[in-house]
C-alpha positions as CSV (number, residue, x, y, z in Angstrom):
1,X,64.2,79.3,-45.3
2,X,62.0,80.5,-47.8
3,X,59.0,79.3,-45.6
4,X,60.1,80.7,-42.8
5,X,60.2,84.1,-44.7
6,X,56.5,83.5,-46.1
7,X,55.1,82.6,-42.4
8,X,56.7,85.5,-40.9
9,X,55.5,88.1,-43.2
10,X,52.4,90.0,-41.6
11,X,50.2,89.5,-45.4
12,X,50.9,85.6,-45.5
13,X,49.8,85.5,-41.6
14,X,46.8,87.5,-42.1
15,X,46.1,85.4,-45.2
16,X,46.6,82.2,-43.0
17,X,44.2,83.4,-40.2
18,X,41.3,84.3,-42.4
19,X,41.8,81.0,-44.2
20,X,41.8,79.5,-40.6
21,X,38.6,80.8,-39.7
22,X,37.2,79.9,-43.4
23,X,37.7,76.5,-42.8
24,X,36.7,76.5,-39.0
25,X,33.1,78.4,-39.9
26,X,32.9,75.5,-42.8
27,X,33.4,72.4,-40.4
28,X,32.0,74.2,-37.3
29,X,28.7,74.3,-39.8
30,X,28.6,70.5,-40.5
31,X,29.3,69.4,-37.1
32,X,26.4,71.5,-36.2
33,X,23.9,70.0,-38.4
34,X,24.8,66.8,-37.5
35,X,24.7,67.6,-33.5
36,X,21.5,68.9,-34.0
37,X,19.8,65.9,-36.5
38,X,20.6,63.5,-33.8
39,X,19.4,65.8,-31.0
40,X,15.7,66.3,-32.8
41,X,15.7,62.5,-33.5
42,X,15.6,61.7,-29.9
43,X,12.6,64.0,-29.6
44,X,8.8,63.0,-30.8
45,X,7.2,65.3,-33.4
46,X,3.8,65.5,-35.3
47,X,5.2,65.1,-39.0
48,X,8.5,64.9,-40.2
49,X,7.8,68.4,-41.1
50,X,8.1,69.6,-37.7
51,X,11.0,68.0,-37.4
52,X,13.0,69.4,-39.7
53,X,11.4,72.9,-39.4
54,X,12.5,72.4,-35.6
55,X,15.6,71.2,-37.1
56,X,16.8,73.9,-39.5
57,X,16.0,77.0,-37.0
58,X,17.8,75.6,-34.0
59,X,20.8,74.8,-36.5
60,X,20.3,78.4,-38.1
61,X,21.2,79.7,-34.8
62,X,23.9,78.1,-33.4
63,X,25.4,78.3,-36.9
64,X,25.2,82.5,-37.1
65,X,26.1,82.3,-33.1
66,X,29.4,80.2,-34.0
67,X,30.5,81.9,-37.1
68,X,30.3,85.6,-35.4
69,X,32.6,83.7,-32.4
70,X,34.8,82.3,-34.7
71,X,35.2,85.8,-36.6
72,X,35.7,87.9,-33.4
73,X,38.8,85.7,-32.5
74,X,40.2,86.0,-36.5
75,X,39.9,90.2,-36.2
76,X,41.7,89.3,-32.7
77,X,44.3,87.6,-34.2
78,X,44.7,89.8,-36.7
79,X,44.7,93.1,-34.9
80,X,47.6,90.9,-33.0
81,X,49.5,90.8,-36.5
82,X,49.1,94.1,-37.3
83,X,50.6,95.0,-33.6
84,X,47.6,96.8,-32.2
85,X,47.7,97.3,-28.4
86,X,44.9,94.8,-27.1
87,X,45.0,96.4,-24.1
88,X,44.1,99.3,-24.4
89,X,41.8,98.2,-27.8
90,X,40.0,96.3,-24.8
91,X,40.0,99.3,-22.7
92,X,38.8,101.8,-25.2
93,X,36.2,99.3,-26.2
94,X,35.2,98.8,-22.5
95,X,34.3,102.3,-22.2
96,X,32.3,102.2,-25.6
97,X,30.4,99.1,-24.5
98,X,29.5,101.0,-21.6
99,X,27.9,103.8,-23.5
100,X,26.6,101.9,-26.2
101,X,25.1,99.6,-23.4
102,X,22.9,102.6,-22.3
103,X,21.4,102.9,-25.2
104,X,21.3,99.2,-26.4
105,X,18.3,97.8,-23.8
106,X,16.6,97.8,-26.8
107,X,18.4,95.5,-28.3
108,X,19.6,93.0,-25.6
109,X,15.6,92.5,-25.3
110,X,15.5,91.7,-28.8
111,X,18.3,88.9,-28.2
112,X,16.6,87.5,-24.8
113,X,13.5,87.5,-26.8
114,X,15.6,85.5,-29.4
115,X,16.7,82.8,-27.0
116,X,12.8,82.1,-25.7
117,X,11.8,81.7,-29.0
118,X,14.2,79.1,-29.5
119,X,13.8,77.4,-26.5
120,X,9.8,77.6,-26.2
121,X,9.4,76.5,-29.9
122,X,7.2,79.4,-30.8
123,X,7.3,79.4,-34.5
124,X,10.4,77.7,-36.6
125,X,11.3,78.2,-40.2
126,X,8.7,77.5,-42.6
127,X,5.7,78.3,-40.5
128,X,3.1,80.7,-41.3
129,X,2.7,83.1,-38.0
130,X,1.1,86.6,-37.9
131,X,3.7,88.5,-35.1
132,X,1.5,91.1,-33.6
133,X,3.4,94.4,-31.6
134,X,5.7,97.3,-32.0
135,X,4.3,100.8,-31.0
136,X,1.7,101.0,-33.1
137,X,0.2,97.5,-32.6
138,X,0.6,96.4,-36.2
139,X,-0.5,93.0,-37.6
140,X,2.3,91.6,-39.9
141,X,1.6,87.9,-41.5
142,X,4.3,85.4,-43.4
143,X,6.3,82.4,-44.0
144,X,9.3,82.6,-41.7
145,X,12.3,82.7,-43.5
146,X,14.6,83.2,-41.7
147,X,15.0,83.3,-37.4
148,X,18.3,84.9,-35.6
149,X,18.7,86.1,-31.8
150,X,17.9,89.5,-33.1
151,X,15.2,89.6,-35.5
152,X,12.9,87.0,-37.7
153,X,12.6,87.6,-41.7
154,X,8.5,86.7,-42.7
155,X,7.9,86.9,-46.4
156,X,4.3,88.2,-47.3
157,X,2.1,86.3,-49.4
158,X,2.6,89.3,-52.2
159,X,6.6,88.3,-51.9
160,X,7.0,91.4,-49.7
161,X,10.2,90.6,-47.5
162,X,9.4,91.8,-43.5
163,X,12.0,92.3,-40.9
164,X,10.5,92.4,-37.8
165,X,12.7,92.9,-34.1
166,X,12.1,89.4,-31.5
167,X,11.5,92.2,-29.1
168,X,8.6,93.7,-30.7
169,X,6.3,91.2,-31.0
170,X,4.0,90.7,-28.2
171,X,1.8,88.4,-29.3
172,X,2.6,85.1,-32.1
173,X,-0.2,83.7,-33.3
174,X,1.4,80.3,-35.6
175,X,-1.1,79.0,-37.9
176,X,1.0,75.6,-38.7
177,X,1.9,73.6,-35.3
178,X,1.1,70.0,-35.3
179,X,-2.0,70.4,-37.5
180,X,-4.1,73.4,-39.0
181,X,-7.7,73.4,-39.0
182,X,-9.7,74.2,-42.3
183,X,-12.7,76.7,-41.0
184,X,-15.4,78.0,-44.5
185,X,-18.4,79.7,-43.6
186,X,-21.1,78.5,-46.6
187,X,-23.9,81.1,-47.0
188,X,-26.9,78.8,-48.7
189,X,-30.4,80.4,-49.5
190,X,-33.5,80.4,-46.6
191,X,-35.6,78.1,-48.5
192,X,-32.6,75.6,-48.8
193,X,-33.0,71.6,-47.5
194,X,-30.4,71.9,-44.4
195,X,-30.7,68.1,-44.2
196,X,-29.9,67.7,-47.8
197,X,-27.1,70.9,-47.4
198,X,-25.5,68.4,-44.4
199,X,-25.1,65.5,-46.5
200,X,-23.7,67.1,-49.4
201,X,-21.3,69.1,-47.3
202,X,-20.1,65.5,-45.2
203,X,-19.8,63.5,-48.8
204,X,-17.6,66.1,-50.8
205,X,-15.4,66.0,-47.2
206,X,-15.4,62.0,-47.2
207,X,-14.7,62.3,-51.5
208,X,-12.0,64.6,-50.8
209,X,-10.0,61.4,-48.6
210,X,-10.4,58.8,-51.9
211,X,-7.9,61.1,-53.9
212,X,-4.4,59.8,-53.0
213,X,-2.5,63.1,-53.0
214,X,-5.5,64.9,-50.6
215,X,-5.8,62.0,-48.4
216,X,-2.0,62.4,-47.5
217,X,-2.5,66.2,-46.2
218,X,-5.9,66.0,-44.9
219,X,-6.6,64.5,-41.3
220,X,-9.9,64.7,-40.8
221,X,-12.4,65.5,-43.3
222,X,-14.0,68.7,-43.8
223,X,-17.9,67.9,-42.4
224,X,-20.9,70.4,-41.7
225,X,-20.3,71.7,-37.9
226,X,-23.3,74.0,-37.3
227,X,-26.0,76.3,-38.8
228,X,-23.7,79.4,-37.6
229,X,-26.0,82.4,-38.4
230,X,-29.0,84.0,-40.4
231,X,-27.7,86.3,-42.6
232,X,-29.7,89.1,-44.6
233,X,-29.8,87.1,-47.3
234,X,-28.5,83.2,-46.5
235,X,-28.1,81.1,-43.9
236,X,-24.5,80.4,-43.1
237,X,-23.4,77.0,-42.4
238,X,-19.6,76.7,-40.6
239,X,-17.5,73.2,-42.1
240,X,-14.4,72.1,-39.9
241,X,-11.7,69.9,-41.1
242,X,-8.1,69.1,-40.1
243,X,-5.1,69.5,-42.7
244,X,-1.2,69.1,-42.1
245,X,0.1,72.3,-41.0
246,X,0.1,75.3,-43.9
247,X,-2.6,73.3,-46.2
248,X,-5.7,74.5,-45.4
249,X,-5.7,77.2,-47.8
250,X,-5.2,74.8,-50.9
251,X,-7.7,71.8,-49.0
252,X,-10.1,74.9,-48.4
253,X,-9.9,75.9,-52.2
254,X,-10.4,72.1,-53.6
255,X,-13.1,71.9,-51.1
256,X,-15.0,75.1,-52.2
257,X,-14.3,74.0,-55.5
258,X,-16.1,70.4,-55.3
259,X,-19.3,71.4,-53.4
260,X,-20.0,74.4,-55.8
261,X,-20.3,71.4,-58.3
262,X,-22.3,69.2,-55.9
263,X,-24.5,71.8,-54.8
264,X,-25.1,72.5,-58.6
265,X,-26.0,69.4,-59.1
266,X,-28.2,68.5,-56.5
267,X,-30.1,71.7,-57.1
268,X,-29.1,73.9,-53.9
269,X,-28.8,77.7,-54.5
270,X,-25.3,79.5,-53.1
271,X,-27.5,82.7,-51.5
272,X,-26.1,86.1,-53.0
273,X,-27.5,89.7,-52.2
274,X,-31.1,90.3,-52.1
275,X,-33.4,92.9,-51.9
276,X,-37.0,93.4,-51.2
277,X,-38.6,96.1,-51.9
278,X,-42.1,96.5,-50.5
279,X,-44.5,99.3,-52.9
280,X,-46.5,102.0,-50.5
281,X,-50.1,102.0,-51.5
């Protein structure tokens, strides 16, 4: 009796409903994940990286899409409790959805812009993109952190958190799919040995791959591509290399490092600003 007492009473029934949809959100979660591990084993990626970046957006999604589902129908049943007229709840909200949906293209753009970038794989979480758009064509660079239907959350290198709308960016350019290349631009002085410059550049690359913890990040060493330019004051010589995706900041760095040392050593000048002045007689 006293049960029955408990269950009928509109608090213990509302209680019951949101503990309902507690524990459906919390299952619905971990079916998820595993639904969507198996699902990305059965597909071939670069790295393991890519996998579970791929893995932990896709899963993002469909979590935030359930748990809103799962909530709508709690407020439904709870509204039912509370012995709200459905009907015309569903009516007046009808006629609101109508007006809001005039003024909401905006934001149903944002959530089909959403959906492609889950499907096409455009950038995932944990990749370092610059999302290019909006009306004033603004640049904005970051680590995703976070990807809905709506909007994706990039955190700036300075820790600056941006929000930015699917639907405004026109252009993603991803700097970490599959691989990322390492691209330095070395300015050496005219009456440098480019023969001797080459060699230097091609063994600090080849050096880099006999350290155990570089060799696992770097895929192809950083070698001398091209004499890229005359400068005013040095001759710039472009390296290329190939890193694991989001390393070729820290390869670049060690890189720099190494042939400042090498080129110390083997005599060659790093060119700096120069001036000649010439004297009127």
């Amino acid at each position: 009796m006293l049960l029955t007492d408990i269950i009928s009473n509109p608090l213990a029934q509302i209680a019951l409903i949101v503990l309902a949809a507690i524990v459906a959100h919390h299952f619905s979660s971990r079916i998820i994940n595993g639904l969507i591990h198996r699902l990305m084993a059965r597909h071939d990626f670069e790295t393991m990286i890519d996998r579970e970046k791929q893995e932990q957006t896709v899963s993002g999604i469909f979590k935030a899409t359930i748990a809103v589902f799962i909530w709508l129908i709690a407020i439904g049943f709870i509204l039912g409790v509370l012995q709200f007229d459905l009907g015309q709840v569903a009516t007046g909200a009808g006629f609101l959805g109508i007006i809001i949906g005039l003024g909401a293209q905006a934001t149903i753009r944002d959530y089909l812009a959403g959906v492609f970038i889950l499907v096409e794989g455009q950038y995932r979480v944990g990749d370092i993109v610059t999302l290019n758009g909006g009306t004033v064509n603004q640049e904005t660079s970051g680590v995703v952190e976070e990807i809905s239907l709506r909007i994706t959350k990039l955190r700036g290198l300075d820790g600056t958190l941006n929000i930015i709308r699917n639907g405004e960016a026109s252009i993603v350019t991803n700097r970490t799919v599959n691989y990322s290349s390492v691209v330095i631009d070395v300015g050496v002085a005219y009456d440098s040995d480019i023969d001797l410059v080459e060699k230097i550049m091609n063994r600090v690359g080849k050096d880099m791959m006999k350290d155990k913890e570089l060799a696992e990040v770097i895929k192809e060493p950083i070698r001398f591509f091209r004499v890229d330019d005359f400068g005013p004051s040095a001759v710039i010589i472009k390296t290329l290399g190939k890193v694991v995706p989001a390393k070729q900041w820290d390869i670049a760095g060690e890189y720099r490092r190494r042939l400042l040392h090498a080129f110390r050593k083997e005599g060659v000048d790093i060119a700096f600003p120069q001036v000649v002045v010439h004297q009127a007689k």
